[in-house]
Every structure is written in C-alpha cells, then in structure tokens.
N, C-alpha and C positions, 0 to 999 in steps of 0.2 A: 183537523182542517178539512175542508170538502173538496174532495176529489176534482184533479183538473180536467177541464171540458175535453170531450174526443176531437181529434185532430183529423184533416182530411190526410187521405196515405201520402206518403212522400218519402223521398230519397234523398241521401243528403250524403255529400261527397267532405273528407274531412282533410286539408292539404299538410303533410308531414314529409315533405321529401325535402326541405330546406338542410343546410348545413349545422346553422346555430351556433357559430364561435363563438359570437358573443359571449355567451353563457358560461364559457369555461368551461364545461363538461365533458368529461373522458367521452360519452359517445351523443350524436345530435339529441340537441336538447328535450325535443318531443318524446324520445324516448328514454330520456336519465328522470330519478327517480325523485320526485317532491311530493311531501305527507303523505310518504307511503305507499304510493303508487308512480308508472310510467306517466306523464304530464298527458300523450298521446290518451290515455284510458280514460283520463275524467272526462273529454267531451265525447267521445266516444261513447261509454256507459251513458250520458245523458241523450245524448240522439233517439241510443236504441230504445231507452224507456219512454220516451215520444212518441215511439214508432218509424221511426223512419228505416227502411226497407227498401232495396240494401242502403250498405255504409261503404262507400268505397273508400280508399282511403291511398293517398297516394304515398308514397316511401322512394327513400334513394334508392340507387340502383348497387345492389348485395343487401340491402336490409331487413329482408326476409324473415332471417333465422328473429335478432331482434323485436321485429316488429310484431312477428307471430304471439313472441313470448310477451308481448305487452298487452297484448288484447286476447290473448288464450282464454277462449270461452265463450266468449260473443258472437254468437251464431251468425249475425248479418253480416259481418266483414265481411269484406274484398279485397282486397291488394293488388294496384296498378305501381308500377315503376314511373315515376315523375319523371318531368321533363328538365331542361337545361334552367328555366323558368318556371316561377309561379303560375303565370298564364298559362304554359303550358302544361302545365300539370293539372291546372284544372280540366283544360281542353280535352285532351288526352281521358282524365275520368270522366267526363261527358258520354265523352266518345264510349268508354266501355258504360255505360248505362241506357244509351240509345237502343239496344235489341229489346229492353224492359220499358222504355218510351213512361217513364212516370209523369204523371202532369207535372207536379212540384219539384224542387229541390232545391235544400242547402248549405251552402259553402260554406266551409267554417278552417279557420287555422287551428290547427293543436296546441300552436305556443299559449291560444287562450281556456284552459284547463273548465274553469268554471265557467258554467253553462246553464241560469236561472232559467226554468222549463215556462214559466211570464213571456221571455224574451219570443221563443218558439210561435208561443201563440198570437202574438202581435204580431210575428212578420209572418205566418200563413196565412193568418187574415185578412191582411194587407195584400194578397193575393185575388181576393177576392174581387177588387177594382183594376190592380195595375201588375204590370209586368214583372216587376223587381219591386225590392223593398230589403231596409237594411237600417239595424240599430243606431241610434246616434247618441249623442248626449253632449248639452250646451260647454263651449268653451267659457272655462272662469275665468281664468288670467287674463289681462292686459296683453297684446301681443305688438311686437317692435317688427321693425323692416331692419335685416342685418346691412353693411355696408362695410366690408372689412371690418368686423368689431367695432364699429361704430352704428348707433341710431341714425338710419335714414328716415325715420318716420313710423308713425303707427296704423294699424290696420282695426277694421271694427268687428268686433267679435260676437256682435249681435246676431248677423247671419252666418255664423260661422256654426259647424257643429263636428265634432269627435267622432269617425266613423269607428264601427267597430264590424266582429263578426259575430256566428255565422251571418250571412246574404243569402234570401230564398227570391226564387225566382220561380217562373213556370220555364217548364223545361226545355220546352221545344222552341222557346224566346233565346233564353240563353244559352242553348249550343249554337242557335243561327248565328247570334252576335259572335261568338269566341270564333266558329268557325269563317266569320269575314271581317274578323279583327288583322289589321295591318300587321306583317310579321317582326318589320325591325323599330315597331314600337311595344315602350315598356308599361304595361297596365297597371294602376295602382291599385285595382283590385278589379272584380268584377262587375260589380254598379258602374266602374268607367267602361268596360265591355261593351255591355247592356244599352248605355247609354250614347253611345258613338254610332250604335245600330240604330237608333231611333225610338229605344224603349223607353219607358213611365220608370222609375224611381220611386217607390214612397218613402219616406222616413220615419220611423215608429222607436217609440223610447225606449233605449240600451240600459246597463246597467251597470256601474263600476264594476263590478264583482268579474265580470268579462277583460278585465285587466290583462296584457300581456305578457305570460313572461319573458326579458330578454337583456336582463343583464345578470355577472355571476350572484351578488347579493339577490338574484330574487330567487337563490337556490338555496341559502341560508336555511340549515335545518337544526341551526340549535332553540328550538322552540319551548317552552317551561312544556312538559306535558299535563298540566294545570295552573289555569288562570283564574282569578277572582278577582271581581269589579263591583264595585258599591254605588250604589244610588241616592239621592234624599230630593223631597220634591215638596213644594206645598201652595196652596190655592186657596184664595179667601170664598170665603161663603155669602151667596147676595141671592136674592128673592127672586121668584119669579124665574127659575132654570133649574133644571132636570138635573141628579145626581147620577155621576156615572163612576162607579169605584170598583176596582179589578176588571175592566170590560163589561161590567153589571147594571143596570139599572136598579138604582134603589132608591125607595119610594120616600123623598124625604119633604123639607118646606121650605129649603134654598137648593140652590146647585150650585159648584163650582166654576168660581170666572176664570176665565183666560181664554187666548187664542183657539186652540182647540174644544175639544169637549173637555178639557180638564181633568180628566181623571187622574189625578193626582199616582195613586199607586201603579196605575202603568208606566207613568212618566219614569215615576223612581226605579224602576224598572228596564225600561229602556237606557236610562244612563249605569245602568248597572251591566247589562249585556255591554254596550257599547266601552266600558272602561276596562272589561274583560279581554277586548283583544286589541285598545288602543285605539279605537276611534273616535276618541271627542265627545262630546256631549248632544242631548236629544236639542239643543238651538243650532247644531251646528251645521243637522241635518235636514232640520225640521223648523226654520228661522220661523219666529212669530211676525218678522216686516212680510213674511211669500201671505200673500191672498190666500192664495190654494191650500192651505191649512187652516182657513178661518172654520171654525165648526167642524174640522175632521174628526175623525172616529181613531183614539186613540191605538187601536189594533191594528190600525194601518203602520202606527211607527214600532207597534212590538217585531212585526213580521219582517219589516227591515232591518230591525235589528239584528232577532235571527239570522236572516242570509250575508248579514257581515258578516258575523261569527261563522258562519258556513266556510265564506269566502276566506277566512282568516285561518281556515284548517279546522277549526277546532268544531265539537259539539257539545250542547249543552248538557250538563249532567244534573244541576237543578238549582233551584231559584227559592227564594226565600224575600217576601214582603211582609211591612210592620206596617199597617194603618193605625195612625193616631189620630183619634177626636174623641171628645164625647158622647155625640150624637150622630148620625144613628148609629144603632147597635150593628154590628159587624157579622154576631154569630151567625143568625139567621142566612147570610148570604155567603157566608165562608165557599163553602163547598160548591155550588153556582162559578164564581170565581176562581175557584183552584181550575174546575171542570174548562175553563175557559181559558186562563192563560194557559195552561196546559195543550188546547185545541190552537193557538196561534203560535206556539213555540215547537207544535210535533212532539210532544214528549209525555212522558206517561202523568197522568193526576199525582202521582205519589213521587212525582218529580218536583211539585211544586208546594209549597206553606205559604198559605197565609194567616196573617195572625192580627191581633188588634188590642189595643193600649191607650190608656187612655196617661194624661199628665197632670192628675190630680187637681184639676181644675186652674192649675197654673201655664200662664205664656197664654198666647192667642188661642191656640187650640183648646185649651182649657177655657178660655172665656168664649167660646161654640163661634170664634171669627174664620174660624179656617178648618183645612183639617190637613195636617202631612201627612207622607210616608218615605218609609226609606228602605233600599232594596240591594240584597248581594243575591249576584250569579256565578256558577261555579261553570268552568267549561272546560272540557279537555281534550286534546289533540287527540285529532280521530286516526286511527293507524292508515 
C-alpha cells in the first residue's frame, strides 16, 4: 500500500486517569490487558507512529509503576497525574505542554485502543480552516425520548452524529478554552470546551473501529486464535464496460454489471474477510441503495475489510480466490492480481492465490453470462 502522507508536528495528550469499574477489571481498565497488550498501549503506539511529539498522558494518582510498565519503551511519553475530572485532566496536560507551545494537538481516551492513522489525518487537516475538529459518525437507530420507561416521543437522527475521539485542536485555542471553562460545570468532552469559548468545530468521518471499551464482555478473551470465512460472488457479463477481476483491469469485450465496479473476485473476497471475524456481509457495509458506491473501485471495500479484521484483533494470514469463467483466460493476469490484493490487504504476495476454473461449459458461467468467484480468508489473533 503507499505510504501515508507526512503530517504537520503535533502533540497529542491521551486521557488514562479514569477509574473503569465498569469493566470489571482487577486494575483500571486502560491499563488491564486485551489481545495481548495494556488497552492504554494501542493508542498510544499509534499516536507515536503519526508523530506526534510528546504524548502526554494523564494517569491516577500512584499509577506510576503501572502505567510505566504499559508503555515501556515509547520514547515520547510523559506522565501527568490527572485530575478529580476528565476536564481536568485534560486541563492540567495542557498545562504541562505549554513550555513546548506545539501548534496542534490531540485528545484522545485510552478506553478507545484502535486508532485507524485515516482518522489522524482528517482531523489535522481539518486544522487547516478551524479551531477544532472531531470524528463523527451518522446515528442508525431510531431514537425515543425516555419518560419513566415510557415513549415520550421521538427525535431526528438526521442531524444527529456519534462523537468519537481522539479531538485535535490548535493548541493555544484550546488551552485558552479549558482554562476559562466554568469550574462547577461538567464538560462532555473538549469540542464542548472549545466551543463555549467561541471556537469553529469541524466534523470529519470517524471510524467504528474507534469503538469504546467499557463494559466486562468487551474484555472477553476467549478468541479462536484462527478464524476462517468463505466468500462466493457473481456478476452477469453486458457490453460496453471495462473488466475489472482481482483489482486488475483486463482487457476483455464485456465487463461486469453491478453497482460498483463489479469485480466479482474482490467481492468474494471481502465477504470472506468479513465472515472471518463476524461481520456480515460486503451489502451490509457497502448497500448497493448508498449512491456513493455507484462505480466505486472495489479496493476500497477490500481495505475496510482488512481494518475490521484489525479492529477484531486478529491479522491476516492468507487469502485464497477461485475465479470461474470461461473467458478471458486468467493465467496471464494471475500474478498482477496476487501482486495487488496483496498491496490492499499489507501482506506479503505469497500470502495470497489465486487461481481460475472453468465449469465445463455448464451453468451461466459456462454459457460466457457471467463469471463467479469464491473466496476463503484465514486470520489469526495477533499476540
């Protein structure tokens, strides 16, 4: 895959001094142990490979020893003692990052481990016009007005959106805010900070995968340490459009209908990743009614794929596609293809096969109406 763009320098403070009952966990959550690491350490390790310079990071007050042994090794840390509050905790790391006066900076909770480096670059961008800026992501559900357990009424969830973190800001915006934020009010994050001082908000797209942890089940670590998920997909063949099979353009005298660019063997593909770690299928993500997938380029749904399966713990350990048709011939472009899924999944050419069959000139694909494929992916829980 190509290298993500360089980032302007920034600092980014990561708030870990909460309690976490919730969770059940012998010691606060940020620092108890999910796939394999301190929950505090995945966003953390993602900051620093960002760049971002220092990482302050707030902690209770005695969790020192803890907290050291969680991020042992990561050069940029800092560690401030939080305060009685979230606000304050952030406040207070402000405050130890003001002697370094960085332009940017962003706020992030720990309880949200996974940290897609997309997200990052949206909101320092979004720096570029306004004060603040903070992931979102559209509400699905129907939402009700409670009334002692009763429906008072419904609300519209059109402009509604899921805030998430990290929140970047410029810097010397958002310490002025925290530090003339009202003392015996409770801030629901720092976008309300920001926002009560009189700063710009932007809103830029978040990412499931940024999920929080914060109940005991989302500690659950009896995971298969290998999943396998199957795929099969198929697309009629019609005149007059481009063929695009394994991410490949190949030079044929129909192309593939459907909503997207049809590539049939990605599709299979993507429902194969996707059933690896239980997420539904490539319509579930990727509905053929959304506009915004009319003509997309199927590597756009391989790569979400993969950062499911990121997000799911696990990584891929290799992928296996069977294109069926009779025409065109397959050989020729095999390798192109491997070279390719291979480049949207991060993982090495000799991680992936593909291979090609035909059906004896029986079924649709036999009579040159279509052409399927069908796809298993093997993934396994990363330590």
């Amino acid at each position: 895959m190509s290298e993500a763009p360089a980032l302007p320098p920034f600092a980014a403070i990561v708030v870990a001094a909460g309690k976490g009952l919730r969770a059940g966990q012998p010691v606060p959550k940020q620092f108890a142990n999910w796939r394999g690491k301190p929950v505090v350490r995945y966003s953390v390790e993602a900051l620093a490979a960002a760049g971002a310079d220092p990482i302050v990071v707030a902690i209770p007050e005695g969790a020192d020893e803890i907290a050291t042994a969680a991020l042992d090794g990561i050069a940029t840390v800092e560690f401030i003692t939080g305060g009685a509050t979230r606000q304050e905790s952030v406040r207070l790391a402000l405050g130890a990052l003001e002697r370094r006066s960085p332009s940017h900076v962003l706020i992030h909770d720990a309880a949200r481990p996974i940290l897609p480096r997309p997200v990052i670059d949206r909101l320092l961008g979004a720096l570029d016009s306004q004060s603040g800026a903070i992931p979102v992501l559209p509400v699905i559900d129907s939402l009700a007005r409670d009334d002692g357990g009763m429906m008072a009424g419904s609300a519209p969830r059109e402009d509604l959106r899921r805030v998430q973190t990290p929140q970047a800001f410029r810097f010397a915006d958002i310490l002025a805010a925290h530090r003339a934020w009202a003392g015996s009010a409770t801030a629901g994050d720092d976008a309300q900070v920001l926002r009560a001082a009189g700063g710009t908000v932007a809103l830029v797209e978040g990412d499931e995968a940024l999920r929080k942890l914060t109940f005991a089940e989302d500690f659950m670590t009896d995971r298969p340490i290998v999943r396998t998920g199957m795929g099969f997909d198929v697309h009629r063949l019609e005149a007059g459009g481009e063929l695009w099979l394994g991410g490949v353009h190949v030079p044929h005298d129909r192309g593939l209908s459907g909503h997207s660019d049809a590539d049939v063997a990605l599709h299979a593909l993507v429902d194969a990743l996707l059933g690896a770690v239980g997420e539904g299928d490539i319509g579930a993500h990727f509905p053929p009614s959304d506009p915004q997938w009319k003509g997309a380029s199927s590597s756009r749904f391989v790569e979400r794929a993969a950062e499911l399966v990121t997000a799911a713990g696990y990584a891929i350990a290799n992928v296996d596609v069977t294109i069926i048709c009779e025409a065109p011939k397959i050989g020729p472009y095999r390798d192109a293809m491997r070279a390719r899924i291979a480049e949207l999944l991060a993982i090495a050419p000799q991680a992936v096969s593909v291979k090609a069959t035909t059906t004896e000139r029986l079924g649709l694909t036999g009579r040159g109406e279509g052409i399927a494929a069908q796809a298993i992916a093997t993934v396994q829980a990363r330590d």
